[in-house]
PATORZA-34704 format. One record per residue (C-alpha): residue in three letters; x, y, z. Coordinates in steps of 0.05 Angstrom, whole numbers, plus 5000, padded with zeros to 4 digits. Example, Ala and Ser with C-alpha at 12.3 -4.5 7.8 and 13.67 -1.06 7.14 Angstrom:
<nodes>
ala524649105156 ser527349795143 
</nodes>
This chain:
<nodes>
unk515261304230 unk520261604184 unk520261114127 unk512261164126 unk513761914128 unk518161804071 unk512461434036 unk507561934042 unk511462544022 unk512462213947 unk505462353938 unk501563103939 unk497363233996 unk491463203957 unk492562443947 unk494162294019 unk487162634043 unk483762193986 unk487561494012 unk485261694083 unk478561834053 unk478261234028 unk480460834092 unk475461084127 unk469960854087 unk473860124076 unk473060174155 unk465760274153 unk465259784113 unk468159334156 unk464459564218 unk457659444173 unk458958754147 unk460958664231 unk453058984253 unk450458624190 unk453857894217 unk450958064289 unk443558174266 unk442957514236 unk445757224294 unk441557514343 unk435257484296 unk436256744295 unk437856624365 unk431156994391 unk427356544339 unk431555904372 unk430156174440 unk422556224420 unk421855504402 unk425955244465 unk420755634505 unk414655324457 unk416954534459 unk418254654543 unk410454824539 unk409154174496 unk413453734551 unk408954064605 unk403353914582 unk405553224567 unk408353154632 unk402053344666 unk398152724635 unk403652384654 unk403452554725 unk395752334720 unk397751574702 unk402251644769 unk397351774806 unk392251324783 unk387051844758 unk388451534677 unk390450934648 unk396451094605 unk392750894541 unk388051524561 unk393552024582 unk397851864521 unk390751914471 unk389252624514 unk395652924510 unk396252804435 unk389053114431 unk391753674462 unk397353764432 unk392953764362 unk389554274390 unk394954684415 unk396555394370 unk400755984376 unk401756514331 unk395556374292 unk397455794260 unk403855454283 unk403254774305 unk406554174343 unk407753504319 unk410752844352 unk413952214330 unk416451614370 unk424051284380 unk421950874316 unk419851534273 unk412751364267 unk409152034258 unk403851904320 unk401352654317 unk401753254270 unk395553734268 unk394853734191 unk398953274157 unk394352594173 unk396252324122 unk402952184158 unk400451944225 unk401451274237 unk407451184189 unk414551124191 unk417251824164 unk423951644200 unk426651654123 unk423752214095 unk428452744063 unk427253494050 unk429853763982 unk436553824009 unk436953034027 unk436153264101 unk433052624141 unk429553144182 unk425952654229 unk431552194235 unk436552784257 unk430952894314 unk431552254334 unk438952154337 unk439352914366 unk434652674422 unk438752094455 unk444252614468 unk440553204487 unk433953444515 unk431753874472 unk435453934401 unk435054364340 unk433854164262 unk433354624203 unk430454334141 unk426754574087 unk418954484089 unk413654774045 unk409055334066 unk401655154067 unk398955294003 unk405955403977 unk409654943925 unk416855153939 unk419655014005 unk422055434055 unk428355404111 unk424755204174 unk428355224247 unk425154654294 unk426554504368 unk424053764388 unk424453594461 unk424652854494 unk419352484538 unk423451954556 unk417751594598 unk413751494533 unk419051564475 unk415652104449 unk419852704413 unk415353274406 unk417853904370 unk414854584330 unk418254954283 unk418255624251 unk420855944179 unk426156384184 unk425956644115 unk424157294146 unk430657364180 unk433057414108 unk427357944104 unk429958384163 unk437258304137 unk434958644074 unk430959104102 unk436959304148 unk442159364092 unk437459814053 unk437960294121 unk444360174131 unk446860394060 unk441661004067 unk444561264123 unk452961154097 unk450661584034 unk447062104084 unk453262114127 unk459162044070 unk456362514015 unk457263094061 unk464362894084 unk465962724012 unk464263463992 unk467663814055 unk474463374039 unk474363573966 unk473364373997 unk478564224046 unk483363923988 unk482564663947 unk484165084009 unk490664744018 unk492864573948 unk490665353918 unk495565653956 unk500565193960 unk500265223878 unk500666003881 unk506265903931 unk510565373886 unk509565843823 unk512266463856 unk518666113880 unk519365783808 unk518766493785 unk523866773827 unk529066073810 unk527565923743 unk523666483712 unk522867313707 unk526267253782 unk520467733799 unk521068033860 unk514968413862 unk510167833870 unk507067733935 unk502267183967 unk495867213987 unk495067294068 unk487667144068 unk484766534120 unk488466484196 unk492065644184 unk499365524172 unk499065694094 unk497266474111 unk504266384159 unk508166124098 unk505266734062 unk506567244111 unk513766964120 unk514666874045 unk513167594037 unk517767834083 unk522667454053 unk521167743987 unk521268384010 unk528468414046 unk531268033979 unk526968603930 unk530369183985 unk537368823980 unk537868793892 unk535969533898 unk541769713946 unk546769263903 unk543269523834 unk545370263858 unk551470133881 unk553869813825 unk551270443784 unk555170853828 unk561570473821 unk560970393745 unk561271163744 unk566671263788 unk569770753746 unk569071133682 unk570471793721 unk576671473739 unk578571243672 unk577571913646 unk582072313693 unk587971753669 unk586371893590 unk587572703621 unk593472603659 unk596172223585 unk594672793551 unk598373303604 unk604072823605 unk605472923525 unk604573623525 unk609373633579 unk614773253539 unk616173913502 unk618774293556 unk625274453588 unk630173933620 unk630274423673 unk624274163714 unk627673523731 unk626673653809 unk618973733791 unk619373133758 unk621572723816 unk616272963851 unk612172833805 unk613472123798 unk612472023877 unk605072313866 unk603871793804 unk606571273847 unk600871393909 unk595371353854 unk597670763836 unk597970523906 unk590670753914 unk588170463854 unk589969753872 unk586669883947 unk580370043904 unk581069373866 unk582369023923 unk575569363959 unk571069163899 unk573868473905 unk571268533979 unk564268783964 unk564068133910 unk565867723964 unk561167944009 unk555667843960 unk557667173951 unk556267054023 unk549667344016 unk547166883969 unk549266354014 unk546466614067 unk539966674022 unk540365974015 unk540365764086 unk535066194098 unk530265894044 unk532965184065 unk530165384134 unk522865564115 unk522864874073 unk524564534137 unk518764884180 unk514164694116 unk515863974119 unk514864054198 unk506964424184 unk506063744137 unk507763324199 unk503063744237 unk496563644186 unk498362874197 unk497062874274 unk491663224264 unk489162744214 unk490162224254 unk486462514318 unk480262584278 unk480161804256 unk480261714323 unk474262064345 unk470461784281 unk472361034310 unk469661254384 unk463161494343 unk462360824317 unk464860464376 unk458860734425 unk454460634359 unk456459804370 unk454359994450 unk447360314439 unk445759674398 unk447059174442 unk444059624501 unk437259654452 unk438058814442 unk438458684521 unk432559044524 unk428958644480 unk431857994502 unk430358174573 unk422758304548 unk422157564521 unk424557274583 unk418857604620 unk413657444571 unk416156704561 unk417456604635 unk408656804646 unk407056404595 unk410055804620 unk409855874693 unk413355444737 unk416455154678 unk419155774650 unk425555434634 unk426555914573 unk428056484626 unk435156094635 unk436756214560 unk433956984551 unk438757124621 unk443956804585 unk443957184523 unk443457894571 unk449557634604 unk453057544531 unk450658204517 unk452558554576 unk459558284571 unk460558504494 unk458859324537 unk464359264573 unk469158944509 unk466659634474 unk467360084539 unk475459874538 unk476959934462 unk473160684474 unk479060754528 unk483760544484 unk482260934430 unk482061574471 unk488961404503 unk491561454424 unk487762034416 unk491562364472 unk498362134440 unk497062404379 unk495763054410 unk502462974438 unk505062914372 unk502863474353 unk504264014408 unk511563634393 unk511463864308 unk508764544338 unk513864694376 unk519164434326 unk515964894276 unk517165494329 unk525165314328 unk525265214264 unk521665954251 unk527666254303 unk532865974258 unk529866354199 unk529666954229 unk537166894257 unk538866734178 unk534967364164 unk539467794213 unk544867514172 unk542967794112 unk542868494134 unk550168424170 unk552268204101 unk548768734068 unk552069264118 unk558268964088 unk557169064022 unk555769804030 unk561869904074 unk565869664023 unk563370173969 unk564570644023 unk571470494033 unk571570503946 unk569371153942 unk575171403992 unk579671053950 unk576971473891 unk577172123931 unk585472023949 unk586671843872 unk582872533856 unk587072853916 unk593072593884 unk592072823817 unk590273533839 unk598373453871 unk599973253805 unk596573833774 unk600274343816 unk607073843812 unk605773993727 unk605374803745 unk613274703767 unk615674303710 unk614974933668 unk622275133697 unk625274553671 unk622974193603 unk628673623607 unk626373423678 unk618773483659 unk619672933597 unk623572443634 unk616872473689 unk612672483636 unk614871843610 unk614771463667 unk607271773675 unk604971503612 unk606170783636 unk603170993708 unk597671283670 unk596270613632 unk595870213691 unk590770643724 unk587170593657 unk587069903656 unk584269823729 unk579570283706 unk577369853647 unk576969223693 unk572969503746 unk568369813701 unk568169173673 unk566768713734 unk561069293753 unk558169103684 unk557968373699 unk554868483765 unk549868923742 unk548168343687 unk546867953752 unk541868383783 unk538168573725 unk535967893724 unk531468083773 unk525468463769 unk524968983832 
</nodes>
């Protein structure tokens, strides 16, 4: 199941509803070259169960003159020149006729051909080289009653036709007397049913045709709009403002709803970092300016008395814990970058996830596929039943008119109950592929309550990634928190150093040894300055890559 699930996913979905589309009519074309197979069948045995019934009539009345010479009433020179009278005589259908021939193929009766009675036709050959009357005869010493199909011309015709006859045996009097039929109406009916047929798979398909091609644009419309706004967001204006349609109640409007959500915590979360990063690049440049101050205090400073050198000490303690609390502020914004770092991985597992229930939805349309194939094969199935329900009918009908005509020889009944029996037992052969198909039915169901529910877990794990995201945002913002108290100490410090500067007027030796040593203090905090400005710049190139 997962290699053909494999396969499938290499093509769009719009492909895969086209093959399916087109397996289903491959399938009714199957199922109609099946129904077209079984008409000619049965269309030639009722024509073959016709003619049994006609040449049992022929041996009755055959039999009857027969019965005569038995019992003295004729000579058998009369019964035999009676029964072939009457068998001359005999029509049905109009026009259709019996003929007879003996074990030596001499024609001894045939209605209209005279020309042919009284001669040997035992090697006569239809256009096909079929030696029609010696097959009857070599049929005959094997069976009763025996089937030939030749080709014989119509009357009034010059072309032959294909003609099905039946001969049956008198085996007191070697006579083989048969009647045939043309069955190039069968043809007829064939054609006439294949025009039907093909009427009613373009009355059937052209509608399912059109609703597949509507079904293909609901699904593949939004999923298009859907694959552009994430291209957006990966490879283009990263626009965060864009937002899918919600319209419709299937899985795409869930994907929507969830992508928009999405969208909307990532849009909220580039604002919070955008200003923050704003925030920090001014306390940065703040920063930088209070150092360039303290420079300047420290060289006006140089010029006074070497008698402040106590205030210098002191001095040099204060420089020393704004250095201290500069590095703590570094070491903060190297936090908050860290932390960022694990929300874009967090991101990522959380957009991995809603590819995952996607792929799981895909799964889904599949069962669902498959569950409607199903009920189209059921459709055809009872189709196959209501046929050969509409056949025994018919069949049944026959046997009662054939049986009345020939009465207590109504040996045709036999082969019309024989045929119901066939028929009855292709019912039940349809009955138990209808349960079989409806046991698959219920699996695939199964299947898919199973990708439902997977789809569920997969959603939970989304919105657990989700929570994720906001801890790590919470993160990010305690760490400029803990930045700007960093900042507020340094400015704490440098207000110490302010009043520490009022002192060193006392002493001008002791204030230019301090203010030496805070020049290079000075520097350092300038330089932190300068790189944390710096990194706040290259963040802030980050974020404006997306628009909010």
């Amino acid at each position: 199941m997962n290699s053909i699930t494999h396969l499938l996913r290499k093509t769009s979905i719009s492909n895969r509803l086209v093959v399916m589309l087109v397996l289903a009519i491959l399938a009714t074309l199957l199922v109609f070259m099946f129904a077209l197979n079984r008409v000619d069948h049965l269309l030639e045995s009722e024509k073959q169960a016709k003619l049994e019934s006609l040449v049992e009539v022929a041996h009755s009345v055959i039999q009857r003159y027969y019965d005569q010479t038995t019992n003295g009433s004729m000579t058998v020179e009369q019964a035999q020149k009676a029964a072939l009278n009457e068998l001359d005589a005999l029509r049905y259908s109009g026009k259709d006729y019996y003929f007879s021939i003996n074990e030596q193929g001499m024609m001894i009766q045939h209605p209209f051909a005279k020309h042919l009675v009284n001669t040997n036709v035992r090697q006569m050959k239809d256009p096909n080289g079929v030696l029609l009357f010696s097959e009857m005869i070599n049929k005959t010493r094997s069976e009763k009653i025996a089937r030939v199909d030749y080709m014989w011309n119509k009357p009034n015709q010059e072309d032959p036709s294909p003609k099905m006859s039946m001969v049956v045996k008198f085996q007191p009097w070697g006579w083989i007397t048969g009647t045939g039929v043309y069955v190039d109406d069968i043809e007829m009916a064939k054609s006439d049913f294949l025009m039907e047929y093909l009427m009613l798979l373009v009355l059937v398909w052209l509608p399912v045709v059109g609703l597949l091609f509507v079904i293909m644009s609901s699904i593949s419309r939004p999923m298009n709009e859907t694959i552009s706004a994430l291209e957006n967001i990966a490879r283009g204006e990263g626009d965060l403002t864009l937002r899918l349609s919600q319209n419709g109640n299937d899985e795409l409007k869930l994907i929507a709803e969830h992508f928009n959500e999405f969208t909307s915590k990532i849009q909220e979360l580039v604002k919070s970092v955008s200003l923050s990063v704003q925030q920090n690049s001014d306390l940065a440049s703040g920063l930088s300016a209070i150092a360039g101050q303290a420079n300047q205090i420290s060289n006006d400073v140089q010029t006074e008395t070497e008698s402040v050198a106590a205030a210098i000490n002191q001095m040099a303690m204060t420089a020393n814990e704004v250095a201290s609390n500069a590095r703590l502020a570094a070491d903060a914004a190297s936090t908050a970058d860290d932390v960022a770092d694990n929300t874009a991985t967090t991101l990522d597992g959380a957009v991995n996830k809603i590819n995952e229930l996607s792929a799981e939805l895909d799964q889904t349309e599949l069962m669902a596929k498959s569950l409607q194939e199903s009920s189209e094969k059921i459709g055809q199935i009872l189709d196959v039943i209501v046929g050969i329900a509409e056949q025994t009918n018919l069949l049944a009908l026959n046997a009662a008119i054939e049986a009345a005509r020939a009465g207590e020889a109504g040996r045709g009944f036999a082969v019309v109950a024989d045929e119901v029996r066939t028929l009855a037992s292709r019912t039940q052969e349809s009955t138990q592929e209808i349960n079989n198909i409806i046991d698959a039915i219920r699996g695939a169901v199964s299947n898919v309550n199973d990708s439902v529910a997977r789809a569920q877990v997969t959603s939970n794990d989304t919105v657990t990634e989700t929570d994720q995201v906001v801890t790590a945002l919470q993160q990010i913002k305690d760490a400029i928190a803990q930045i700007t108290d960093m900042n507020y100490q340094i400015a704490n410090a440098t207000k110490e150093e302010s009043n520490v500067i009022a002192e060193l007027n006392v002493n001008v030796t002791r204030i230019n040894e301090m203010s030496l040593e805070n020049n290079q203090q000075n520097s350092q905090i300038n330089d932190n300055s300068h790189k944390i400005e710096q990194d706040s710049n290259k963040l802030s190139q980050i974020v404006s890559q997306f628009k909010v």
